[in-house]
BASE-931274 format. One record per atom (N, C-alpha, C): residue number from 0; atom name; y, x, z. Coordinates in steps of 0.1 Angstrom, whole numbers, plus 5000, padded with zeros to 4 digits. Atoms other than C-alpha are relative to their C-alpha. Example, Ala and Ser with C-alpha at 12.3 -4.5 7.8 and 13.67 -1.06 7.14 Angstrom:
<marros>
@k 0 a N y 4988 x 5009 z 5000
@k 0 a CA y 4955 x 5123 z 5078
@k 0 a C y 5012 x 5009 z 5000
@k 1 a N y 4989 x 4991 z 5000
@k 1 a CA y 4989 x 5137 z 5071
@k 1 a C y 5011 x 4992 z 5008
</marros>
This chain:
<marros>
@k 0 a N y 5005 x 5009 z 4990
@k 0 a CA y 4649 x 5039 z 4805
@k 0 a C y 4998 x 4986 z 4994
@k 1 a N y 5007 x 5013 z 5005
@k 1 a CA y 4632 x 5008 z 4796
@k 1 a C y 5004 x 4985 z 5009
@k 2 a N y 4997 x 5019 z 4995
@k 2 a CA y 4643 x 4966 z 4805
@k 2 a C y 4997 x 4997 z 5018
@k 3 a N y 5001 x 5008 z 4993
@k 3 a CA y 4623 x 4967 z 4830
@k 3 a C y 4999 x 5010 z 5013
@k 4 a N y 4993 x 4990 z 4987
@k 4 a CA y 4627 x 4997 z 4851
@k 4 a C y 5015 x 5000 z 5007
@k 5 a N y 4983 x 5002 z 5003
@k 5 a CA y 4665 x 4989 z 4847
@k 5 a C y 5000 x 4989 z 5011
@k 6 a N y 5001 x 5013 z 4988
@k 6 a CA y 4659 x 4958 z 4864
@k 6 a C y 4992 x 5006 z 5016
@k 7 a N y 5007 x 5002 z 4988
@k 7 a CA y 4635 x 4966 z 4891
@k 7 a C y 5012 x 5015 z 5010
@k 8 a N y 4992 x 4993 z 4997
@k 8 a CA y 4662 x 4994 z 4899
@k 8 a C y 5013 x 4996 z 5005
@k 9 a N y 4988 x 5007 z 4998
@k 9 a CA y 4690 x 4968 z 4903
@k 9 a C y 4991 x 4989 z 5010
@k 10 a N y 5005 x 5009 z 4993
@k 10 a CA y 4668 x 4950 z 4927
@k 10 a C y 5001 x 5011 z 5010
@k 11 a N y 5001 x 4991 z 4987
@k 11 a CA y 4662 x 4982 z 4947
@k 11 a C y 5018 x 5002 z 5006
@k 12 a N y 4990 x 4997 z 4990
@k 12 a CA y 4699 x 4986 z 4954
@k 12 a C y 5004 x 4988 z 5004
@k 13 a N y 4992 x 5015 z 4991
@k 13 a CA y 4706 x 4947 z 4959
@k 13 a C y 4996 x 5001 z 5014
@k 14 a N y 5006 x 5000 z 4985
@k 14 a CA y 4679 x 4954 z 4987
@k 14 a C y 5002 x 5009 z 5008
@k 15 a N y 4989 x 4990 z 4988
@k 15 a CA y 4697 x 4983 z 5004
@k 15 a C y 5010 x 4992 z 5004
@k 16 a N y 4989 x 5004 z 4994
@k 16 a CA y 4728 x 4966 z 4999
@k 16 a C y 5002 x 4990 z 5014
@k 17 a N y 5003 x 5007 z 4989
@k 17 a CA y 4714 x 4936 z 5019
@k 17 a C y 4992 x 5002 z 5015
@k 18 a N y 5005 x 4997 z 4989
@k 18 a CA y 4694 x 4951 z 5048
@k 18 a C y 5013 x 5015 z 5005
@k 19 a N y 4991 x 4992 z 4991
@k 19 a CA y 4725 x 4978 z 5056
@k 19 a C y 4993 x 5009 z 5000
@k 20 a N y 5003 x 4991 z 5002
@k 20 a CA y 4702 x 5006 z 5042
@k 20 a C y 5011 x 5013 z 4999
@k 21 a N y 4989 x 4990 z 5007
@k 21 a CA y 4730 x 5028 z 5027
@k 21 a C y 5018 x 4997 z 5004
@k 22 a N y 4990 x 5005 z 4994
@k 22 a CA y 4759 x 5020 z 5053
@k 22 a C y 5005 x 5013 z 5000
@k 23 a N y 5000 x 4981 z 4993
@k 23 a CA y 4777 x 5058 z 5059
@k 23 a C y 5008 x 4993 z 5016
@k 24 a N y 4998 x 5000 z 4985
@k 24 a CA y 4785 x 5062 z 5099
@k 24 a C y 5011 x 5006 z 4999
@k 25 a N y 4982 x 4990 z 5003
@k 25 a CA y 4824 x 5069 z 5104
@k 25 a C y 4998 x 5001 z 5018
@k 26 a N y 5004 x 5002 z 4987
@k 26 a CA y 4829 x 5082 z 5135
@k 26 a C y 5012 x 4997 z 5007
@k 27 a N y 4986 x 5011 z 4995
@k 27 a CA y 4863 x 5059 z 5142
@k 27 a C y 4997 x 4987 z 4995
@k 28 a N y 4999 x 5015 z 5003
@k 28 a CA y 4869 x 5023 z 5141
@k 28 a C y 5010 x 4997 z 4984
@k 29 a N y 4993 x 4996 z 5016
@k 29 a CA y 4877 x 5018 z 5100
@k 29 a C y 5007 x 4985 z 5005
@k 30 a N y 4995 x 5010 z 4999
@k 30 a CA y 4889 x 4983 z 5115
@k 30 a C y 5015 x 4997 z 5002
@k 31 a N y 4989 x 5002 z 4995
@k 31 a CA y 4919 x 4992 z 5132
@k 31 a C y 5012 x 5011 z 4993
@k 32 a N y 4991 x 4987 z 5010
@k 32 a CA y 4929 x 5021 z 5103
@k 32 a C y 5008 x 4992 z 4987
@k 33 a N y 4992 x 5008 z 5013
@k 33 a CA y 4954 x 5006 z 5079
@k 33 a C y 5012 x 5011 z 4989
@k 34 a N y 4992 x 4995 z 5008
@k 34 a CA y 4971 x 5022 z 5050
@k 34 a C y 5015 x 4993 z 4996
@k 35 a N y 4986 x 5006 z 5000
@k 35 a CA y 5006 x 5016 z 5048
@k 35 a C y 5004 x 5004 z 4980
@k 36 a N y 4994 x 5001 z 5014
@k 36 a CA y 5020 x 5010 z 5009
@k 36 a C y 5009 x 5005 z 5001
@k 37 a N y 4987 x 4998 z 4997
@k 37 a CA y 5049 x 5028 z 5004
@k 37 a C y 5007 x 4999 z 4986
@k 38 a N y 4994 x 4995 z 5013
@k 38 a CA y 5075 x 5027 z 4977
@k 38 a C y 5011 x 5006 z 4996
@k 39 a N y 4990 x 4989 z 5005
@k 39 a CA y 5100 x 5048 z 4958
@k 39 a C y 5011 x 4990 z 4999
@k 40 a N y 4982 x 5005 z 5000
@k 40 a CA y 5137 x 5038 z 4962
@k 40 a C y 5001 x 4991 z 4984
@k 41 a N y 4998 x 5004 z 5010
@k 41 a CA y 5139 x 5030 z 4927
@k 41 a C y 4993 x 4985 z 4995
@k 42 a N y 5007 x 5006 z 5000
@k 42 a CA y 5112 x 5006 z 4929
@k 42 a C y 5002 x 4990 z 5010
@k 43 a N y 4990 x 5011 z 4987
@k 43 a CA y 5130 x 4987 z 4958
@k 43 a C y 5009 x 4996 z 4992
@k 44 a N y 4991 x 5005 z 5005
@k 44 a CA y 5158 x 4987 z 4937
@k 44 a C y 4998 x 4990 z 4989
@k 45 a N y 5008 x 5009 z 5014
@k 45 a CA y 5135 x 4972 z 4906
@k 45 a C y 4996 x 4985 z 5005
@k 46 a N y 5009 x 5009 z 4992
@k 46 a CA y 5121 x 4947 z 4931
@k 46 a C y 5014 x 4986 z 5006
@k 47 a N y 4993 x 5010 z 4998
@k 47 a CA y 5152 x 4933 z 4946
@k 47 a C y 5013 x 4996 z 4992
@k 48 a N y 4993 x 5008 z 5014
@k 48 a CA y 5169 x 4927 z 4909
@k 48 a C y 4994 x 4990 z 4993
@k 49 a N y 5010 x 5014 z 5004
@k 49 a CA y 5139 x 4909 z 4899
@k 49 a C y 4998 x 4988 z 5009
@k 50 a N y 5002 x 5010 z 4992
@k 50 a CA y 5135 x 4887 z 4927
@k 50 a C y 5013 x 4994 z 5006
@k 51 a N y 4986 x 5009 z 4998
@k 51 a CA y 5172 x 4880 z 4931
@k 51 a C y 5004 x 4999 z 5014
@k 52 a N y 4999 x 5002 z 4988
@k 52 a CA y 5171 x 4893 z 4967
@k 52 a C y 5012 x 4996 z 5003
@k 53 a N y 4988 x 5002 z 5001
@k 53 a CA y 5202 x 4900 z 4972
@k 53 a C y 5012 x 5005 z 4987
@k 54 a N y 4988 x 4991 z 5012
@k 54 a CA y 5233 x 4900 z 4944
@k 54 a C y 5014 x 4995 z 5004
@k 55 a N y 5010 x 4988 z 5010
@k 55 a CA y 5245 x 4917 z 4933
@k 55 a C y 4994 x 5011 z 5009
@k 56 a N y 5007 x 4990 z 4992
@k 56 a CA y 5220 x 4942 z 4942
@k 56 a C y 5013 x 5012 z 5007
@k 57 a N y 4990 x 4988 z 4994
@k 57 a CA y 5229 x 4969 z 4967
@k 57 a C y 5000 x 5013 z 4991
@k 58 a N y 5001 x 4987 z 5007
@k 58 a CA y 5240 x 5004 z 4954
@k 58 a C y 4989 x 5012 z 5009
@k 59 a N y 5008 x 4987 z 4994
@k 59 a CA y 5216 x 5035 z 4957
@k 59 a C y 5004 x 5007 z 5018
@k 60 a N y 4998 x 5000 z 4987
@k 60 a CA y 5237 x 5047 z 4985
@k 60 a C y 4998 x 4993 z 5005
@k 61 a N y 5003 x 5009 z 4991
@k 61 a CA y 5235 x 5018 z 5003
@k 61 a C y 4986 x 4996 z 5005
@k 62 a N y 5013 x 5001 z 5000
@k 62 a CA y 5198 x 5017 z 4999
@k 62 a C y 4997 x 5012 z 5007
@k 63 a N y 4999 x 4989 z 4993
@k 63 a CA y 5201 x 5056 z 5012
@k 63 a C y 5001 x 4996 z 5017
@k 64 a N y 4994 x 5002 z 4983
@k 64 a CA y 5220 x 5042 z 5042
@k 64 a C y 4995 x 4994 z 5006
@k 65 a N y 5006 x 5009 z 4989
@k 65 a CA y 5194 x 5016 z 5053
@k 65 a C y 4987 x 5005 z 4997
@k 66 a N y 5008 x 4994 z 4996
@k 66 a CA y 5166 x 5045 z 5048
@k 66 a C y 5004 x 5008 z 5012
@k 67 a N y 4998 x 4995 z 4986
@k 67 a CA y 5184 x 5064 z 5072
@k 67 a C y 5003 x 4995 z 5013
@k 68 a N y 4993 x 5003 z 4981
@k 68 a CA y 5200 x 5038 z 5102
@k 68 a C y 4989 x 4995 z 4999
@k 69 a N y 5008 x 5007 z 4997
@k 69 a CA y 5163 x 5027 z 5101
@k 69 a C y 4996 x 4983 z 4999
@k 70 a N y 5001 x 5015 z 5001
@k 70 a CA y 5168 x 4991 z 5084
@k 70 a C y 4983 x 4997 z 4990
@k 71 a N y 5016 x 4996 z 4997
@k 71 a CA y 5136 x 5003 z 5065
@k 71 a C y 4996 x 5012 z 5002
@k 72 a N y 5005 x 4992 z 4994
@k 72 a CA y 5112 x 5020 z 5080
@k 72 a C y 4994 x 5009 z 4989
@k 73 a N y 5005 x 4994 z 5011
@k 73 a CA y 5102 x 5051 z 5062
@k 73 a C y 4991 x 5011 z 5004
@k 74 a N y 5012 x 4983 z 4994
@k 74 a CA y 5072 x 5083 z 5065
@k 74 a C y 5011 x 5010 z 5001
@k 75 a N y 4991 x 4982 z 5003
@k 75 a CA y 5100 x 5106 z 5079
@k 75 a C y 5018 x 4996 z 5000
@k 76 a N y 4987 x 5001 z 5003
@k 76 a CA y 5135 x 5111 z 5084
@k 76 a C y 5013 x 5002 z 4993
@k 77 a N y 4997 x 4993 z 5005
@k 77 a CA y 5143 x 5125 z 5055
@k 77 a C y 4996 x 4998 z 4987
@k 78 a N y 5008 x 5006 z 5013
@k 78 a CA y 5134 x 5121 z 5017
@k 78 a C y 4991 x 5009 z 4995
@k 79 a N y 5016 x 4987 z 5008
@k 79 a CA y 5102 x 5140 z 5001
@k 79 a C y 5005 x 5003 z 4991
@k 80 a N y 4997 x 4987 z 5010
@k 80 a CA y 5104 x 5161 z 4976
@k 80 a C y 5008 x 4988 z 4987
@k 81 a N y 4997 x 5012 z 5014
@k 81 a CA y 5102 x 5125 z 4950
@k 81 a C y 5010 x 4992 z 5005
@k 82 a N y 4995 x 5015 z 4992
@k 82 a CA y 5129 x 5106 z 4972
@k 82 a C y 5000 x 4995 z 5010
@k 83 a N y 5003 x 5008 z 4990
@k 83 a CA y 5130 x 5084 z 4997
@k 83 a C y 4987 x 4988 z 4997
@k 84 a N y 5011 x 5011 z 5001
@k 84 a CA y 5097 x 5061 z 5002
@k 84 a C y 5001 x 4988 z 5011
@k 85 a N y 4996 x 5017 z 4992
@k 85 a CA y 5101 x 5027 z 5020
@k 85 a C y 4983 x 4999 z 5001
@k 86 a N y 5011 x 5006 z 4997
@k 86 a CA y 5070 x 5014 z 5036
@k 86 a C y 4999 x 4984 z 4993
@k 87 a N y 5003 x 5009 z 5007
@k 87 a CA y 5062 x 4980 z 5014
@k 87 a C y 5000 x 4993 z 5009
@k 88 a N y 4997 x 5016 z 4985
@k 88 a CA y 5054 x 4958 z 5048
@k 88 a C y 5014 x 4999 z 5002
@k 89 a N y 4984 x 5000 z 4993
@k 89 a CA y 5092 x 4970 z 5059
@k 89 a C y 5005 x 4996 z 4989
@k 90 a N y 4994 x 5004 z 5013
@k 90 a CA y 5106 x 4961 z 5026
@k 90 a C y 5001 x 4983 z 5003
@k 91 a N y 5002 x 5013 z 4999
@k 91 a CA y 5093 x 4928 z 5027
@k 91 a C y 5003 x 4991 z 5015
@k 92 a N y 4988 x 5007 z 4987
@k 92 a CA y 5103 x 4918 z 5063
@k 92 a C y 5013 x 4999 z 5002
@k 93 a N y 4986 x 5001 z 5003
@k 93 a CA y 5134 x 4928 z 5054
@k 93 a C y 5011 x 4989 z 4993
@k 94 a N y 4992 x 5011 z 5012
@k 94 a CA y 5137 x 4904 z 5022
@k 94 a C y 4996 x 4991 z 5008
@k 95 a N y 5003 x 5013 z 4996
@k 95 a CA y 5123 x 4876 z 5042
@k 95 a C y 5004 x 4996 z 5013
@k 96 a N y 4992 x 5002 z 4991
@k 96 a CA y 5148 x 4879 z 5070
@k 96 a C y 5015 x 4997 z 4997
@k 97 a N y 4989 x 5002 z 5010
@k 97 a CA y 5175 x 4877 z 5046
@k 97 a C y 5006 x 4986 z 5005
</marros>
């Protein structure tokens, strides 16, 4: 492909992009759908030795014991196959209640 096909090709999709040619139709509101971050116990524990949340950091169990009385909130009452996963928003309201 040649300079200038190249170009006039990168003009054709700026001009979709801008008139809302090539939009796809969802059939829910993608506004009010949010992906929740979640992370692995271990990575809680990596998080609040680096940041100096609380020390000395808590023990595993103790991290166990505030996935289960619900101090964070987690997908599930129970640990997946890899663990326990902490939701990232709940994490963080947690340290910044501290």
């Amino acid at each position: 492909m040649d300079k200038k096909n190249e170009m006039d090709d990168l003009d054709d999709m700026k001009d979709m992009e801008g008139n809302g040619a090539n939009v796809m139709k969802h059939s829910h509101d993608s506004k009010n759908t949010r992906i929740r971050t979640k992370l692995r116990l271990g990575e809680v524990e990596r998080l609040i030795r680096k940041h100096r949340i609380v020390v000395p950091p808590p023990s595993r169990t103790t991290l166990i014991e505030m996935c289960e009385d619900g101090t964070f909130e987690t997908p599930g009452t129970s640990p997946t196959r890899i663990g326990w996963l902490v939701y990232e928003d709940s994490f963080w309201r947690w340290a910044a209640d501290l």
